[in-house]
N, C-alpha and C positions, 0 to 999 in steps of 0.2 A: 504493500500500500504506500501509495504518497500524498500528503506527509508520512516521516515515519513517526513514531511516537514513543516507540519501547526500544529503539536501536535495533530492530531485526529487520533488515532490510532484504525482499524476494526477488533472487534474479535469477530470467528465467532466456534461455536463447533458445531460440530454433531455425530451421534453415539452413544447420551446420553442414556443408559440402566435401570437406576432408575428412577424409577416415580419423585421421589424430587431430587433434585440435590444443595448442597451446594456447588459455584464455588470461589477461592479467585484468584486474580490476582497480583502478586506482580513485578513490575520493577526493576532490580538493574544494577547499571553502573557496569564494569569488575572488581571494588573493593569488590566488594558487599554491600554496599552500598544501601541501600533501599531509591530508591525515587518517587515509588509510589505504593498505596496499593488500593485495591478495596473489596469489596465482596458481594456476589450476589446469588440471591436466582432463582432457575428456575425447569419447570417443561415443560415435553414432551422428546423428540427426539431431539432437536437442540436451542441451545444458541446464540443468535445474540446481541450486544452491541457494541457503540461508547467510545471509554475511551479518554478521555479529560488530555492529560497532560500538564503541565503546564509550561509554556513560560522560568523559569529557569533552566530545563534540559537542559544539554549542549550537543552541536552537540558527538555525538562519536555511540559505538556499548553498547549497552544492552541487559541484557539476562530476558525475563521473563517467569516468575515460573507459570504454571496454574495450579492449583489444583482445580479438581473435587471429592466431596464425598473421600478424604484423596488421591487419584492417581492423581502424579506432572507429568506433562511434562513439559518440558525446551525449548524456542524458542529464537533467535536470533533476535534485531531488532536492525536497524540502524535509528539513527536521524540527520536529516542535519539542520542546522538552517541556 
């Protein structure tokens, strides 16, 4: 869900085209500012995980970066504490 509210944030891919997929997840507040990083190894058609952020991100708006096999997309999240 966006906002998030308890720091569990759902992300989910699909459309994955290579057999192996090396996926990185990175958060950064609108300074860019990196305050959180993930990376993740998967393989099939679709990507499901729970990202667990941690209690001192501050409520505001975030952008995170998902790289799949070196292709970024960019998404917007909102945190409310």
């Amino acid at each position: 869900p966006n906002p998030v509210r308890d720091g569990q944030v759902n992300l989910s891919i699909g459309n994955l085209k290579d057999a192996e997929q090396h996926i990185t997840v990175e958060v950064q507040d609108i300074y860019g500012k990196q305050v959180f990083a993930q990376e993740f190894g998967n393989s099939g058609e679709r990507f499901n995980t729970n990202l667990q952020l941690s209690g001192h991100i501050d409520s505001g708006v975030y952008m995170v970066n998902i790289t799949v096999n070196g292709v970024k997309t960019v998404q917007r999240l909102s945190i409310i504490r």
